[in-house]
C-alpha positions as CSV (number, residue, x, y, z in Angstrom):
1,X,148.5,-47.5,10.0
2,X,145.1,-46.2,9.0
3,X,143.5,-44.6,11.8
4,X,139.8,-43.5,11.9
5,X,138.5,-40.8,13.0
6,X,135.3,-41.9,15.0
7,X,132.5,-39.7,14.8
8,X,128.5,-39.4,16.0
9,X,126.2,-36.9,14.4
10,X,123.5,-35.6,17.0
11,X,121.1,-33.1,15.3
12,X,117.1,-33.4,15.4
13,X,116.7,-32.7,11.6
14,X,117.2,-35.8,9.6
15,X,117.9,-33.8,6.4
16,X,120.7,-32.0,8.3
17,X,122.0,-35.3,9.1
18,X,121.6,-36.5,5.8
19,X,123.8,-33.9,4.6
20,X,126.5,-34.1,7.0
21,X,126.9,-38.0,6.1
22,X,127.0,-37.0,2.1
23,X,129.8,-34.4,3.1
24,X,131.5,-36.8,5.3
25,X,131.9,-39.3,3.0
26,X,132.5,-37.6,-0.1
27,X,135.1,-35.1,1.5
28,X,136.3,-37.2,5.2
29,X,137.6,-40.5,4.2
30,X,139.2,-40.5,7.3
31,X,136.0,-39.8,9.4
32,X,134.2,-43.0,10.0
33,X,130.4,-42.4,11.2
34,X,129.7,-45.2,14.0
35,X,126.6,-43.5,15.2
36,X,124.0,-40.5,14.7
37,X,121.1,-39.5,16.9
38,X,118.1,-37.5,16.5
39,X,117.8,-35.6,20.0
40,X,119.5,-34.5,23.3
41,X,118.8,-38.0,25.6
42,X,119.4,-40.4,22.6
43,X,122.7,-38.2,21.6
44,X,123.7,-38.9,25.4
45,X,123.4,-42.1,25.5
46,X,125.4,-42.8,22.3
47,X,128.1,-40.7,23.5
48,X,128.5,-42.6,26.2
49,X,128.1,-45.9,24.8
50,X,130.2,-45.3,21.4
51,X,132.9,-42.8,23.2
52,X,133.6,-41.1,20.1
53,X,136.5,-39.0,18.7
54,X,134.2,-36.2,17.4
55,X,130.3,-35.1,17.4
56,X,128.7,-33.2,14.9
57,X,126.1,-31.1,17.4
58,X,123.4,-29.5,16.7
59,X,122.6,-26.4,19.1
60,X,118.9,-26.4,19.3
61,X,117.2,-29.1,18.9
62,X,113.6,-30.2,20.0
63,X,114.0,-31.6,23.6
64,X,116.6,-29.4,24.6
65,X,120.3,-28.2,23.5
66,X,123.4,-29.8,22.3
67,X,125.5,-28.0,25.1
68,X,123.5,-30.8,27.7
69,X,125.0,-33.5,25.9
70,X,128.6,-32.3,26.4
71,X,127.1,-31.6,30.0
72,X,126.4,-34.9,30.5
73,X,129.3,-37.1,29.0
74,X,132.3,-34.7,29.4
75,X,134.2,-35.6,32.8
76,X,136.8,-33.3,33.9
């Protein structure tokens, strides 16, 4: 069985993104990107639509830091 490994990239720089995606699928065959978003609010609201296995977060970004998105969709 060949399991994924779902994946979301949230970062506000879309040549950071870029990067990550060439790394990803030149190095992670088992990483499959379903999403990627360019800011806190729409990397929350991808999280919590795509419920993915992994994120790729960014720290700072424009409208806030990636530590609110993990706030927001993480329920204990």
């Amino acid at each position: 069985m060949d399991t994924k490994i779902r994946a979301i990239i949230i970062d506000d720089e879309a040549r950071a993104r870029d990067i990550l995606k060439l790394m990803l699928d030149e190095f992670c065959p088992e990483v499959e990107l379903i999403d990627e978003a360019n800011s806190v609010a729409t990397g929350i609201e991808s999280v919590e639509t795509h419920k993915p296995d992994l994120l790729f977060l960014d720290i700072d970004m424009v409208d806030g830091y990636g530590f609110e998105v993990l706030n927001e969709t993480i329920h204990y």
